[in-house]
C-alpha positions, 0 to 999 in steps of 0.5 A, a space after each residue: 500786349 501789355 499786362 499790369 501787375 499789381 501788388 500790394 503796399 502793406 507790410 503789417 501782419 494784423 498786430 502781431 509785430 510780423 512783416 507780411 507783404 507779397 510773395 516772391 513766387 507769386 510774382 515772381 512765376 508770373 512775371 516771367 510767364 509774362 516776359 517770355 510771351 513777350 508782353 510789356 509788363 508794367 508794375 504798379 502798387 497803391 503806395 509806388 516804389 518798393 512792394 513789401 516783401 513777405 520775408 517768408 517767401 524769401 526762405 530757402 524753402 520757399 525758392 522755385 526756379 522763377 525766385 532763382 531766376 529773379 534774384 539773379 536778374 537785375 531788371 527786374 528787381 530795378 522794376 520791382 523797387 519803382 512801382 508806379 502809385 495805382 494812382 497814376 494808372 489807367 486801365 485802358 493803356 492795358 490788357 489785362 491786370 494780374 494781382 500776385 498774393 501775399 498776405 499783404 493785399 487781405 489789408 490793403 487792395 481789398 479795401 483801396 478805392 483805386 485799384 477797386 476801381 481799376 478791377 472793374 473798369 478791366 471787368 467792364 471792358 472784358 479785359 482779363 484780370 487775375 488773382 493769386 492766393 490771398 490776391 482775390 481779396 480784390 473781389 471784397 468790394 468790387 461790382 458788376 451792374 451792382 452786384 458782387 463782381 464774382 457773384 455767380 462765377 466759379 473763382 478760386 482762391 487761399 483755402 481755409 484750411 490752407 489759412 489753419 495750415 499757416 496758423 493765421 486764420 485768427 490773424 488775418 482781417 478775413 478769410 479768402 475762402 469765405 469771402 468768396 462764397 458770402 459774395 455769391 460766387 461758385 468757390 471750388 478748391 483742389 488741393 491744399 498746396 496744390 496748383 489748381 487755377 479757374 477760368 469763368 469767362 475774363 475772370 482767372 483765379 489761382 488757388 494758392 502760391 503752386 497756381 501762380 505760373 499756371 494762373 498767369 498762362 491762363 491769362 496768356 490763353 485768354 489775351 490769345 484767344 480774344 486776339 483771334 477773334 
């Protein structure tokens, strides 16, 4: 199987001066979920090369045995600093696309015409696609037979509570939450920082970093499941 990874290519957090970028957990959980299913994985990034790095997500707080296991592997991190440019990707060479979060995607992958695009070539081939975190942001601009592609799917995504717990809620260009439920879709949420993943039918989202492993299993499931029938 081969599942493409996208993340994101912005490093600016709004203006306050910070760096923002994607988070190593949220990568890093899903890749190896990924890895040990023995699935071809590809990298790819609106602008190729380097992904920004969240440097929050590289504090010692922040490391889980998936960042530990990154740190320590050479390829992977070789395959993280020559991302492909989204450009040069087509959906059909794939399986599913996976989207990991960082504040990073809210600015650039909401609003990049290409991976818009990819998102609903996967959606219109019934091919799985996934986002973690602030990562379902992609489903800002993306449509299905003309209507917002989650209208009236149950999806998930950063709270805003958890936004007002990380204080970025005057920061950031939108909040994950509320773009969900203004684009029709049936939002549900567990709890702050807890893992909490949703399935509706080729659609998974994850709640928060907690969800990044479980969202990628969630996308094995359903590779599984249409690889039976």
């Amino acid at each position: 199987m081969n599942i493409l990874m996208i993340l994101t290519s912005h490093n600016q957090l709004g203006d306050t001066g910070h760096k923002t970028g994607f988070w190593l957990e949220e990568f890093a959980a899903p890749y190896y979920v990924f890895k040990d299913a023995g699935a071809q994985i590809t990298l790819a990034s609106p602008k190729g090369g380097q992904p920004p790095l969240d440097p929050n997500s590289a504090t010692p707080d922040a490391q889980t045995a998936a960042t530990d296991r990154f740190n320590q592997d050479s390829e992977a991190q070789a395959a993280l600093a020559n991302t492909r440019p989204l450009a040069e990707i087509h959906a059909d060479a794939f399986d599913a696309v996976f989207y990991p979060g960082g504040h990073g995607p809210l600015w650039d992958l909401a609003e990049d015409a290409t991976s818009i695009a990819l998102v609903e070539s996967f959606n219109d081939a019934g091919k799985p696609v996934g986002a973690v975190c602030h990562a379902p942001a992609i489903f800002r601009h993306t449509r299905h037979n003309g209507q917002p592609l989650v209208k009236g799917r149950t999806v998930t995504g950063f709270t805003n509570g958890e936004e007002e717990g990380v204080q970025l809620t005057h920061v950031v260009p939108f909040l994950v939450e509320d773009m969900l439920k203004a684009n029709g879709g049936l939002y549900k949420k567990g709890e702050d920082w807890a893992s909490h993943v949703v399935t509706d039918g080729n659609v998974v989202t994850g709640q928060n970093p907690a969800s990044s492993a479980d969202s990628a299993k969630a996308i094995l499931a359903l590779l599984d499941h249409s690889s039976r029938h």
